[in-house]
BATIFI-729913 format. One record per residue (C-alpha): z, x, y. Coordinates in pm, whole numbers, plus 50000, padded with zeros to 5 digits. Layout:
REM BATIFI-729913
ZXY;...
//
This chain:
REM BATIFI-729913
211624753891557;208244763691749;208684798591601;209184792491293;206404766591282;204214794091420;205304813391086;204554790090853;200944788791008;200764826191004;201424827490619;199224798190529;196354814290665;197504849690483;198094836290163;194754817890198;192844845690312;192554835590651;193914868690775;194244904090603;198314916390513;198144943090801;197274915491082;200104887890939;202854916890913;201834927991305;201874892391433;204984882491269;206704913391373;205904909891723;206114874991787;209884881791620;210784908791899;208814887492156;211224855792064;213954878392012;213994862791640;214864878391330;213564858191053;212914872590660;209564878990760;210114896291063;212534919690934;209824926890665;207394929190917;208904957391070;210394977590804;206874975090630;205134987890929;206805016090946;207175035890647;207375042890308;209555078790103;207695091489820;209365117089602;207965143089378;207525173889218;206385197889458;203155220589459;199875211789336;201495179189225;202415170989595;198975180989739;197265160689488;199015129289613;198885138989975;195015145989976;194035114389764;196275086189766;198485093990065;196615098190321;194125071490217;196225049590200;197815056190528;194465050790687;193645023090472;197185002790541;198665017590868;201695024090693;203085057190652;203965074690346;206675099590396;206735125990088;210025145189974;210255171989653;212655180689381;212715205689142;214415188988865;215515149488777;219145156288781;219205171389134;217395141789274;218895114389121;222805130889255;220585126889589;219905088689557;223265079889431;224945093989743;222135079489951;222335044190158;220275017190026;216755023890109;217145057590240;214815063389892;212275043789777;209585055889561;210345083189281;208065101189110;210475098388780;209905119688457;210475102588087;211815070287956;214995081287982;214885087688353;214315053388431;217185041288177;219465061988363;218285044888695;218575011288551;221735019188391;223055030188726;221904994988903;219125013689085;216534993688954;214184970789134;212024938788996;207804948489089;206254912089157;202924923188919;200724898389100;200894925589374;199464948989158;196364939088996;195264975788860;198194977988601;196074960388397;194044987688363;196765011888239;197235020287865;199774992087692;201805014887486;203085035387866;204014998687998;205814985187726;208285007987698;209765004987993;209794966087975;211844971787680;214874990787901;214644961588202;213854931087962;210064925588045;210084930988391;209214967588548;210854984088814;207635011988814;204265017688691;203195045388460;201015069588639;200445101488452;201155121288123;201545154687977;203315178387741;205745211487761;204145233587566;204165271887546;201845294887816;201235328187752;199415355887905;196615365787644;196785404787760;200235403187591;200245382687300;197315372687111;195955329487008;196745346886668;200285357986730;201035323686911;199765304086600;201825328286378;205155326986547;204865293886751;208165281086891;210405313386806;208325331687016;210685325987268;213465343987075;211455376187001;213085409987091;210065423887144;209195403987461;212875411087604;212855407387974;209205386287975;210475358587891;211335329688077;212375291188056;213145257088229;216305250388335;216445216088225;219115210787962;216955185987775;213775207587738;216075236587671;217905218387374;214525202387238;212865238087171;215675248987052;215375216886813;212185230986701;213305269386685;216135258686410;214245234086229;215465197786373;214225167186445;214195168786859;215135130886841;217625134986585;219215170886555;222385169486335;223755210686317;224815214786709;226265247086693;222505260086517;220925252886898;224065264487081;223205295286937;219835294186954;220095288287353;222595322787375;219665336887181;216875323987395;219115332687709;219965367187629;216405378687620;215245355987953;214275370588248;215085343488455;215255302388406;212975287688636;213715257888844;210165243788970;206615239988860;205735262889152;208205293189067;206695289488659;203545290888844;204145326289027;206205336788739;202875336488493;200455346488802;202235373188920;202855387588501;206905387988576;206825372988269;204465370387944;205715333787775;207985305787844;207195266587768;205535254588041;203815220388193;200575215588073;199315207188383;200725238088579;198715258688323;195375242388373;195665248388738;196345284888650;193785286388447;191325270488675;192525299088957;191115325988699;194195338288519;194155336388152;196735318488055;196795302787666;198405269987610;199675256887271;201585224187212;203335232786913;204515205886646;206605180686771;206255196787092;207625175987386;205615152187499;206055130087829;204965103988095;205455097088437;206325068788656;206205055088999;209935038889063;210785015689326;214305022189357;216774991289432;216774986789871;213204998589920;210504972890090;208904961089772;205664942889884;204444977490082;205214998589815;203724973689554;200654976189755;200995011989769;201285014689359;198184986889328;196265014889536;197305046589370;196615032189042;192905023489147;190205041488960;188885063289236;192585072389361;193775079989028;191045102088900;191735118689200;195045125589190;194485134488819;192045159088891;193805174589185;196975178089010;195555183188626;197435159288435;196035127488293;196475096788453;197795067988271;194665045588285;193255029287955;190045051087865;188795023287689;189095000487996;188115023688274;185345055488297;186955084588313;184655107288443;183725142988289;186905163388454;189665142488254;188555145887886;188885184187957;192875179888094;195505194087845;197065166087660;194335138987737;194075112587446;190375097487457;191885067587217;194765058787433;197015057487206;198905084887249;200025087386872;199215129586901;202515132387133;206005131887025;208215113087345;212425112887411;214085086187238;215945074087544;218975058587403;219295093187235;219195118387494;220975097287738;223785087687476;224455127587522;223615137787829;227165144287959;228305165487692;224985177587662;224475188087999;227835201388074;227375225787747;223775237787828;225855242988175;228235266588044;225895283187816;223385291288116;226235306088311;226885326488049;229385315987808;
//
């Protein structure tokens, strides 16, 4: 009874500013192990004290988060962030669903339709938004959509945006030629062997959406992009798996076009090679998320989404990893770096970019998938 009226005077003088979170998680931790007690908020005490998994995307896009919200926030909170990578959203979502419950907690998570297929799979979580103050800030139309999937409550915070567009090296092929043969640029002979592309099946079956003349949300003649994607395959020199390999791919000239993230290019480009970029019509446009994935701690990694959203952090991180963050320009300064980003919308509306129906591409995914499969393999 004496402990757990000690408790109860620890957390009214937290939750009335008496103390700061760091100190009440310490002394509630401790005096649990010192009593040999393990109540709610000790076991929160210590599992909050000790760490929180990030997973991303690798290469600039990990350093950018490392450098200027990671480590901040480490020194800020005293909690550790522990950062994994993935190449591609299928390959890390197999990991989570053969994972133990909070072996995984926060996912850097690509599209609509990524966290759809979390929720769908019972991996979601429920964010307590009174933890994180700074969504406020972040453009309406990236939050809503997500409420829609998990019924008004959010399971992650939009962070970032982007397109795949096409990169190409301009000793090769021309603004001029780009603008002439846009999408089937990717199926020209003449480039045999210098070509390259993504080997996600959903990128792979949206240009080849474009290159036969469909709706990417809505294509109705399947056997059209089957063959486009022998086409496309036949003259590749490789797929690539990770923004870092498309990266070396277009640095080292192993190959002269592919579509590419429009971020990955503007770091290129800002290393000195000249790279072109060109989001063709209807090109695919997309945003990213922080998840909390069902098990994790949620009040440390709510505080660890209210600070990576902040203005300073996420500027940052924009800056460092060249995509644009998800924060309202009309609510919050952007700086001079950001309005020069590929893909940045100074209206924040985002009406310029053309996003996955999810209920579409995840209504197909399995047949989908398993065809692009074969088709990559050869077949």
């Amino acid at each position: 009874m004496d402990n757990t009226k000690r408790y109860e005077r620890l957390r009214e003088r937290y939750m009335n500013g008496g103390i700061d979170r760091r100190s009440f998680l310490g002394l509630i931790g401790a005096a649990g192990l010192a009593y040999g007690v393990q109540t709610p908020f000790a076991r929160h005490a210590l599992a909050a004290t000790e760490q929180v998994r990030f997973d991303g995307w690798g290469g600039v896009v990990s350093e950018a988060f490392r450098k200027h919200a990671f480590d901040p926030y480490t020194k800020a909170s005293g909690i550790k962030v522990v950062d994994g990578t993935f190449g591609g959203g299928d390959e890390f979502l197999s990991r989570v669903k053969a994972s133990q419950p909070g072996e995984y907690n926060i996912a850097h998570l690509s599209g609509v339709f990524d966290y759809a297929r979390y929720h769908g799979l019972g991996l979601s979580s429920t964010l307590n938004e009174k933890n994180i103050p700074n969504l406020a800030n972040v453009i309406p139309k990236l939050v809503d959509v997500f409420r829609k999937v998990t019924d008004g409550s959010l399971s992650c915070v939009p962070y970032d945006y982007g397109t795949t567009g096409l990169a190409y090296n301009r000793k090769y092929i021309s603004d001029d030629e780009m603008k002439e043969k846009g999408v089937k640029i990717l199926l020209d002979e003449r480039f045999k062997g210098k070509i390259a592309g993504w080997s996600d099946w959903r990128t792979r079956i949206w240009y080849a959406s474009l290159q036969t003349g469909q709706d990417p949300n809505g294509a109705t003649d399947m056997d059209a992009i089957w063959d486009a994607l022998r086409a496309h395959r036949d003259l590749l020199l490789k797929y690539w798996s990770s923004g870092a390999e498309l990266m070396s791919l277009l640095a080292e000239e192993e190959i002269y076009v592919t579509e590419a993230w429009s971020g990955r290019v503007h770091a290129l480009q800002q290393q000195g090679h000249d790279i072109g970029y060109m989001d063709p019509p209807n090109g695919f446009g997309w945003q990213e998320c922080l998840f909390v994935i069902k098990g994790s701690p949620m009040e440390p990694c709510e505080e660890l989404l209210n600070f990576m959203l902040a203005k300073e952090t996420s500027i940052a991180v924009a800056e460092g990893q060249s995509y644009p963050p998800a924060l309202d320009p009309n609510k919050v300064e952007l700086g001079k770096i950001i309005p020069t980003l590929p893909a940045f919308d100074p209206t924040g509306t985002l009406d310029g970019l053309t996003f996955a129906d999810p209920a579409y591409w995840n209504g197909n995914e399995q047949k989908w998938s398993k065809a692009f499969s074969r088709i990559q393999k050869g077949y």
